[in-house]
Backbone as CSV, one residue per row, in Angstrom:
resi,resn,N_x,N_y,N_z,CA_x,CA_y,CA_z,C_x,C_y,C_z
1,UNK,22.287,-3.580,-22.143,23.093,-3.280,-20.973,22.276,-3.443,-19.703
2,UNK,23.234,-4.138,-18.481,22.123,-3.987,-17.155,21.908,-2.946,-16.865
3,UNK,21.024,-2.508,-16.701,20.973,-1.346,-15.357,20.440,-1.513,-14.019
4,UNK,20.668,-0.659,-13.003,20.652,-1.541,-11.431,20.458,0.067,-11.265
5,UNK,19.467,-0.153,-10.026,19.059,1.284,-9.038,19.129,0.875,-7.177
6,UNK,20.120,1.651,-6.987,20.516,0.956,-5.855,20.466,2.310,-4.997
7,UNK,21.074,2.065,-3.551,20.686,3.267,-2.541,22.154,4.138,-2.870
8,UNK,22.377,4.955,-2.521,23.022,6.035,-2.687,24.189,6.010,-1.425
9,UNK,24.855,6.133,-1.602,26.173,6.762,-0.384,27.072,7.628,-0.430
10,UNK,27.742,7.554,0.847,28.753,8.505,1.258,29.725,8.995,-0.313
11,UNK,29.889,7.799,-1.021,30.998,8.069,-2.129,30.571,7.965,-3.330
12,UNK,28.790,8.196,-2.962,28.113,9.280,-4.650,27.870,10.609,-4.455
13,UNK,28.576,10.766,-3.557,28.116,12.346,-3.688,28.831,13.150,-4.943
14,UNK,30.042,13.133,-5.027,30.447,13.598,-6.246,29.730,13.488,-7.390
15,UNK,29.208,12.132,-7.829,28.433,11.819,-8.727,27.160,12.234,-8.482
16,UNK,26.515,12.495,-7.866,25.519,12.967,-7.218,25.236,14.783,-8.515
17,UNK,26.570,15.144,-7.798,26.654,16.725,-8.247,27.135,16.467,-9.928
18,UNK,27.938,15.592,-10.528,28.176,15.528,-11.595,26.794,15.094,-12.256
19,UNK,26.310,14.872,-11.940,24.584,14.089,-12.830,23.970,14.969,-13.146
20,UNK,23.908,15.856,-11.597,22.837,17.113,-11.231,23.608,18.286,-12.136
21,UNK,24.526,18.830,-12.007,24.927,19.908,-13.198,25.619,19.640,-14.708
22,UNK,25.225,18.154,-14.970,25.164,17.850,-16.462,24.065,18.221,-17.342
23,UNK,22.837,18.384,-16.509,21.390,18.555,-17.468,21.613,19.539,-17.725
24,UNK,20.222,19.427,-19.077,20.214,20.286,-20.028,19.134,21.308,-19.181
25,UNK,18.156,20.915,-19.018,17.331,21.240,-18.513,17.027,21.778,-17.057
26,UNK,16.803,22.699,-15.981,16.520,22.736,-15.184,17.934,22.536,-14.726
27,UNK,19.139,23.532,-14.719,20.271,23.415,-14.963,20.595,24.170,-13.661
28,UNK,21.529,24.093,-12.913,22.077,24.539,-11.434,23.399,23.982,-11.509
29,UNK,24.728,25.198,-11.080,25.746,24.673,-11.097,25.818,24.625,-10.005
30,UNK,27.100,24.047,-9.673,27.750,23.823,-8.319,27.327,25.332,-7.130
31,UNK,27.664,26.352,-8.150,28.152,27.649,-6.739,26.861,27.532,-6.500
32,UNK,25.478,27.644,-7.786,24.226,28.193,-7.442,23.660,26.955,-6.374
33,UNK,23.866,25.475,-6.524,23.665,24.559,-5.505,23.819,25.010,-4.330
34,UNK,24.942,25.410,-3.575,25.729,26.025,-2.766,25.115,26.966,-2.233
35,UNK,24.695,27.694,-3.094,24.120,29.127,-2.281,22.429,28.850,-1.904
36,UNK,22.050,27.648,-2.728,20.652,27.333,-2.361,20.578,26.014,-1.402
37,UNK,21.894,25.743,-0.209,22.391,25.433,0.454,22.160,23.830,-0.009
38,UNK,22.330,23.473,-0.765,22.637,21.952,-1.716,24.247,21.761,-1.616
39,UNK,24.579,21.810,-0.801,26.012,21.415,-0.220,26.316,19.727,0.075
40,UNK,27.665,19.414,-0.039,28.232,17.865,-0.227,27.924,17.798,1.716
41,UNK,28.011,18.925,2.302,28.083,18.236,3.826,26.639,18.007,3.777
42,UNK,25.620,19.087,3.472,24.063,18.571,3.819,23.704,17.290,3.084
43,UNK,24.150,17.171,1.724,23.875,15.913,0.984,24.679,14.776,2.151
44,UNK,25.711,14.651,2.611,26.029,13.477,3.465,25.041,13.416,4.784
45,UNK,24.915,14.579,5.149,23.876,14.609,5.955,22.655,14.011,6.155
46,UNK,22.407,13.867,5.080,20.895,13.514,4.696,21.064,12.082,4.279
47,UNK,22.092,11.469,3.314,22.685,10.340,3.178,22.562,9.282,4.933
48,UNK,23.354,10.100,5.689,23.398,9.506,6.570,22.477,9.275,7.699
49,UNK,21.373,10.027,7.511,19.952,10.142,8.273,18.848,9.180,8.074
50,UNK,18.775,8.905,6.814,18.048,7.964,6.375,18.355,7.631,5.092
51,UNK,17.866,6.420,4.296,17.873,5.731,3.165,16.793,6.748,2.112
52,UNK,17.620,7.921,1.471,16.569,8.729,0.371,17.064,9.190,-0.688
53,UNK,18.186,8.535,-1.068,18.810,8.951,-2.287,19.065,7.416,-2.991
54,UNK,19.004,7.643,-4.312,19.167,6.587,-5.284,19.702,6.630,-6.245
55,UNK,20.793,5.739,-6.461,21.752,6.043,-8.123,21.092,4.814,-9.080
56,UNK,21.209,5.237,-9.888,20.651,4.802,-11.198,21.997,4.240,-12.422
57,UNK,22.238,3.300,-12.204,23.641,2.479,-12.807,22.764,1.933,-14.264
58,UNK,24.054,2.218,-15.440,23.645,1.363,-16.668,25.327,0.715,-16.823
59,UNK,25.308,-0.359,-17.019,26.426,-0.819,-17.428,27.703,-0.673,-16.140
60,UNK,27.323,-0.397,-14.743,27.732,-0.237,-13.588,28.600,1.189,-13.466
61,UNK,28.084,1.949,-14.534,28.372,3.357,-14.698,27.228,4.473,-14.542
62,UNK,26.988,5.263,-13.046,26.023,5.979,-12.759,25.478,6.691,-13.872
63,UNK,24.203,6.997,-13.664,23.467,7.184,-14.941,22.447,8.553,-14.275
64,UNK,21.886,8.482,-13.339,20.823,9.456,-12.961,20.653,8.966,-11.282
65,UNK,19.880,9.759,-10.557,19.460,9.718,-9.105,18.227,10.310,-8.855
66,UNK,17.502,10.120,-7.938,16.774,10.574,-7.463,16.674,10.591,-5.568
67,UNK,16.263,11.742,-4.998,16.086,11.965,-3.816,15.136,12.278,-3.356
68,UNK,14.765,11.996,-1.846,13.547,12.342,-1.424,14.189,12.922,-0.264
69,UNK,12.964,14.176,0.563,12.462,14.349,1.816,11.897,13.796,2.644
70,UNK,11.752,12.522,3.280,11.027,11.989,4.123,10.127,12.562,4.702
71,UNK,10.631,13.498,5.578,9.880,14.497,6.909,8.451,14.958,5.505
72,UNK,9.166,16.042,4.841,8.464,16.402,4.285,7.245,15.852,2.781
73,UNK,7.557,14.705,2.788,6.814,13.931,1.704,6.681,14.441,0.604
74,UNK,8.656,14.740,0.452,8.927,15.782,-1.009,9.711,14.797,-1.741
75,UNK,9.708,14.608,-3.449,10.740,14.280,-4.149,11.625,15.321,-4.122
76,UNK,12.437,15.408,-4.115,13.619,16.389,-4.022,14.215,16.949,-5.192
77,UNK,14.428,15.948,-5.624,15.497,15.952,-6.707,15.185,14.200,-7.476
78,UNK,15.238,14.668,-8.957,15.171,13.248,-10.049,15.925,13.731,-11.005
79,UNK,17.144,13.251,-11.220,17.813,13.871,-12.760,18.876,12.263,-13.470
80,UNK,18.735,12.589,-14.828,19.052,11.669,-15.650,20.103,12.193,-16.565
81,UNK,21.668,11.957,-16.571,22.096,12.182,-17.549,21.797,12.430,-19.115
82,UNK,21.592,13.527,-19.794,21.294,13.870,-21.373,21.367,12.198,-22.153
83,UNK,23.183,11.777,-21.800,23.228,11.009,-22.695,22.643,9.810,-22.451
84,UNK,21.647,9.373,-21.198,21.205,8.173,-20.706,19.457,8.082,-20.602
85,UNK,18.706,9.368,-21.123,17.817,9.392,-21.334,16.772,8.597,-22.336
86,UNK,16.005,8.637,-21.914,14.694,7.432,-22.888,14.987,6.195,-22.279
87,UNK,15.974,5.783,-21.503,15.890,4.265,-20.862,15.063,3.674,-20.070
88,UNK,14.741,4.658,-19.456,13.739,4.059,-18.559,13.571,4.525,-17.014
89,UNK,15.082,5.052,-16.957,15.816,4.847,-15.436,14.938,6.260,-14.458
90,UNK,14.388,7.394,-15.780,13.611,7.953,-14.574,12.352,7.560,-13.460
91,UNK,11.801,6.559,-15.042,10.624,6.069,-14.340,11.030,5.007,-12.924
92,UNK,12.235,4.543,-13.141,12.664,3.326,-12.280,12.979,4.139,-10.572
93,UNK,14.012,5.631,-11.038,13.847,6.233,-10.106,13.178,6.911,-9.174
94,UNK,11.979,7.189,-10.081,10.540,7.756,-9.249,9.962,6.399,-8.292
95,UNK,9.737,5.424,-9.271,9.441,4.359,-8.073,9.986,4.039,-7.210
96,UNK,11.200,3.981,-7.035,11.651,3.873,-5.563,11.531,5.025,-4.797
97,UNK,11.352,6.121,-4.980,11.208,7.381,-4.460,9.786,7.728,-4.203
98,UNK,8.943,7.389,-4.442,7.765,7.181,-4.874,7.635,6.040,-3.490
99,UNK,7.706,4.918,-3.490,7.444,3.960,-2.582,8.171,4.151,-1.258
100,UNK,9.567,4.546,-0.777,9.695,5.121,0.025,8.885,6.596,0.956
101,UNK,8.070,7.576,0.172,7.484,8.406,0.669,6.190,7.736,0.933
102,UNK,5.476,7.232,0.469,4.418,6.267,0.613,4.485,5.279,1.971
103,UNK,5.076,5.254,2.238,5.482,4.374,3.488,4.916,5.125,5.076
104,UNK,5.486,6.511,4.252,4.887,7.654,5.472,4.397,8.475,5.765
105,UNK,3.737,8.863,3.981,3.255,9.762,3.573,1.442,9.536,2.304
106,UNK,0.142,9.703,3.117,-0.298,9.383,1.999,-0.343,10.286,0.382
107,UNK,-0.144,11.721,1.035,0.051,12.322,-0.261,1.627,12.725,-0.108
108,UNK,2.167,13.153,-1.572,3.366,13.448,-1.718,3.393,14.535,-2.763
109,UNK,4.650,14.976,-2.774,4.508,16.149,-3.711,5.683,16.149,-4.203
110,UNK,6.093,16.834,-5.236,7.404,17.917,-5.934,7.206,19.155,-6.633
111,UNK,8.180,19.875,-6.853,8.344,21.014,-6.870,9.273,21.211,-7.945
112,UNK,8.775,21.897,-9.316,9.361,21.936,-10.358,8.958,22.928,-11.403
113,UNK,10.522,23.290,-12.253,9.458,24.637,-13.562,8.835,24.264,-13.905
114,UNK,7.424,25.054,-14.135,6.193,24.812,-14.841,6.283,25.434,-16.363
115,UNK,6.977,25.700,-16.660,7.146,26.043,-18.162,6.800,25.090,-19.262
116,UNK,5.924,25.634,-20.347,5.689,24.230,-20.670,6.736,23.530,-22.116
117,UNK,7.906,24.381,-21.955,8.961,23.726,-22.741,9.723,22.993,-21.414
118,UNK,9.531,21.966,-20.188,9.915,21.697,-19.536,9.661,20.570,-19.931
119,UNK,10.119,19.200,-20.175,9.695,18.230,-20.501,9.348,17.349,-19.176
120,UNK,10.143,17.547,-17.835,9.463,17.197,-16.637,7.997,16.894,-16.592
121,UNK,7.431,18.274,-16.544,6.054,18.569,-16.571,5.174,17.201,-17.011
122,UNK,5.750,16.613,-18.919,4.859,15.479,-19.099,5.200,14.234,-18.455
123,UNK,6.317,14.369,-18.164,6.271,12.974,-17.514,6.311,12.917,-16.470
124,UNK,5.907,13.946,-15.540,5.254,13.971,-14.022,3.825,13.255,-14.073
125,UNK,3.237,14.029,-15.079,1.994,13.655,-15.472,1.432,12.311,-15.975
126,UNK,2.468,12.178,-16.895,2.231,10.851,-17.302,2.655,9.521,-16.481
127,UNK,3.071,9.577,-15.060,2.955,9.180,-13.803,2.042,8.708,-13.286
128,UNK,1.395,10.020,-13.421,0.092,10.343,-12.543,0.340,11.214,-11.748
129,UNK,1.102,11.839,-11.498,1.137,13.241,-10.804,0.335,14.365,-11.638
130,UNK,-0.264,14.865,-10.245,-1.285,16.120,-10.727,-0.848,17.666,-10.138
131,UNK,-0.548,18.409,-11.143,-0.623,19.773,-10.833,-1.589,20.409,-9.844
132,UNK,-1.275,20.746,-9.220,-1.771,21.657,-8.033,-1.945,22.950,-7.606
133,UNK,-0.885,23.649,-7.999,-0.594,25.218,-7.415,0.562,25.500,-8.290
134,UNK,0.593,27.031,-8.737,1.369,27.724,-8.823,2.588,27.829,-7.368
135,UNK,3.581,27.829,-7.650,4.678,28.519,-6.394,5.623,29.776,-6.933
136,UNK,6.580,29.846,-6.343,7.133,31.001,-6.846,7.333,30.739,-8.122
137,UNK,7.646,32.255,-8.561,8.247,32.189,-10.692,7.585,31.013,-11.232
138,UNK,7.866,30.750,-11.774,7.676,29.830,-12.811,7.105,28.423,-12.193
139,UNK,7.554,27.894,-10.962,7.657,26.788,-10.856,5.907,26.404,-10.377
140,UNK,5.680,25.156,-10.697,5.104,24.408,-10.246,4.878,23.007,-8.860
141,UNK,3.875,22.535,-8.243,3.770,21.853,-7.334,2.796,20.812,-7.653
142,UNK,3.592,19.707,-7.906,2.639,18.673,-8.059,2.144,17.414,-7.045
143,UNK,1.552,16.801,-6.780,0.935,15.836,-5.985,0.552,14.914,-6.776
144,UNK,1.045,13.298,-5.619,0.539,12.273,-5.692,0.044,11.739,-4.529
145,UNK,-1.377,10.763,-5.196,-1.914,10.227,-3.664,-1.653,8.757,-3.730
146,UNK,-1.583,7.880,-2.058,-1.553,7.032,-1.791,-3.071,6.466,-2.691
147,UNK,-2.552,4.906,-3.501,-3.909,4.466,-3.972,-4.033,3.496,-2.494
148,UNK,-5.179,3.191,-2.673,-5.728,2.546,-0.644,-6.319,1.239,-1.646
């Protein structure tokens, strides 16, 4: 099947939120989005500010996304549908997310559970992202550097 990773718009946001509260893992519904102000107006918001969101198409049927912070030289958000996993498409999504922060950022970071039944964790790592700091609860802060 093709798959295609393209920029994100006004009329993925739905899909956006359907991707994001399908996982298994690292799971947030809609209200808790909402109250951790992950809202469809701030997501257009941000859509419309700059180029930092990315859908992840297999078979021209969205599959996963990833988002960045610009300002802040944060991945935001990377999630992959359960049933579309092992393809590839996270790694595909970090790189564009990944090369966009790089543009303006020499180090970068994300912010994620550090638990180590988190399967994130290895494949942050196996990136090349390096653990850094504890943050609140559970979660972890990882960093990547610009190679020069």
């Amino acid at each position: 099947m093709d798959t295609l990773v393209r920029v994100a718009t006004l009329d993925d946001i739905e899909v956006i939120y359907a991707i994001r509260t399908a996982v298994l893992q690292n799971h947030l519904s809609r209200e808790q989005m909402d109250a951790l102000g992950i809202t469809p107006q701030a997501l257009a918001d941000s859509l419309l500010e700059a180029e930092c969101c990315w859908i992840a198409e297999v078979g021209g049927t969205p599959a996963g996304f990833s988002k960045v912070d610009l300002t802040e030289g944060e991945v935001f958000a990377m999630f992959v549908l359960p049933s579309h996993e092992n393809l590839g498409l996270g790694r595909r999504l970090m790189a564009v997310a990944e090369v966009a922060l790089f543009e303006r950022h020499d180090t970068i970071f994300l912010i994620t559970d550090g638990r180590d039944e988190i399967r994130a964790n290895g494949f942050y790592q196996h990136l090349g992202w390096s653990k850094v700091a504890k943050v609140d609860g559970d979660d972890v802060r990882y960093e990547k550097h610009r190679v020069q």
